[in-house]
C-alpha positions as CSV (number, residue, x, y, z in Angstrom):
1,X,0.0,0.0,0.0
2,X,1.4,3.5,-1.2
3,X,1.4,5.8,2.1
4,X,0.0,9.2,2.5
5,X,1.0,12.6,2.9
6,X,-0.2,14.7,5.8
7,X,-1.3,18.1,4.2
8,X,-0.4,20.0,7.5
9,X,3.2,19.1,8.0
10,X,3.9,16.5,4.9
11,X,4.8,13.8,7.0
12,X,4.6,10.2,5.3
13,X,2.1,7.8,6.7
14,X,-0.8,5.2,7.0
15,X,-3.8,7.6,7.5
16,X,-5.5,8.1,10.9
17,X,-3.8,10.4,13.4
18,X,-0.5,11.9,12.2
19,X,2.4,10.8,14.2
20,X,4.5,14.0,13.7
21,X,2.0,16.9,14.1
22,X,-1.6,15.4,15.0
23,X,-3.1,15.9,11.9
24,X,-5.7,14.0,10.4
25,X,-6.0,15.2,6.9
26,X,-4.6,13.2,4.5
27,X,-3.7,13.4,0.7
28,X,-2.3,10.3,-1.6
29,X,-1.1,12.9,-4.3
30,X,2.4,13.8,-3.2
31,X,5.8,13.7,-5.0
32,X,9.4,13.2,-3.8
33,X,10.7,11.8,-0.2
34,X,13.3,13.1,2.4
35,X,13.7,11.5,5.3
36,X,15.3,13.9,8.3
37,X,17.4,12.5,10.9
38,X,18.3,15.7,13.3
39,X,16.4,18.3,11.7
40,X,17.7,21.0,13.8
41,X,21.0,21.1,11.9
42,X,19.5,21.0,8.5
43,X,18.7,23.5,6.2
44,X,16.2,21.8,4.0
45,X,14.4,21.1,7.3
46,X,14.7,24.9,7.8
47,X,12.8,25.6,4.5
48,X,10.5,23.1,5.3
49,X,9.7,24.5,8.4
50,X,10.2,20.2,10.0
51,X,11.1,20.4,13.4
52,X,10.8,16.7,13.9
53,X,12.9,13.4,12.5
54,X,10.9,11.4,10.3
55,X,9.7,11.2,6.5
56,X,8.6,13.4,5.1
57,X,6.7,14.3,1.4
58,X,8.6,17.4,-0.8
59,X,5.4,18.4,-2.3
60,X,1.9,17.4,-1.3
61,X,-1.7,18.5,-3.4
């Protein structure tokens, strides 16, 4: 099964409750994949605006 994109924070997952921010809107139109291990010394995380590890969709409709 193809996981889903939160559409508040982009995190990657099964649907339900997000795991990263709580959300429970979900998308399966996304593209691209970065996974962050210590986003706090990141700056792609920066952009993002991620302040938590994880996975994490680059562009979510």
């Amino acid at each position: 099964m193809r996981k889903q994109a939160c559409k508040s924070c982009k995190g990657l997952g099964d649907g339900g409750t997000c795991k990263l921010c709580g959300g429970q809107s979900w998308s399966m139109s996304w593209q691209g994949r970065i996974t962050f291990l210590d986003p706090k010394k990141s700056f792609i995380a920066h952009n993002m605006g991620v302040k938590k590890p994880g996975e994490y969709a680059l562009k979510v409709r």
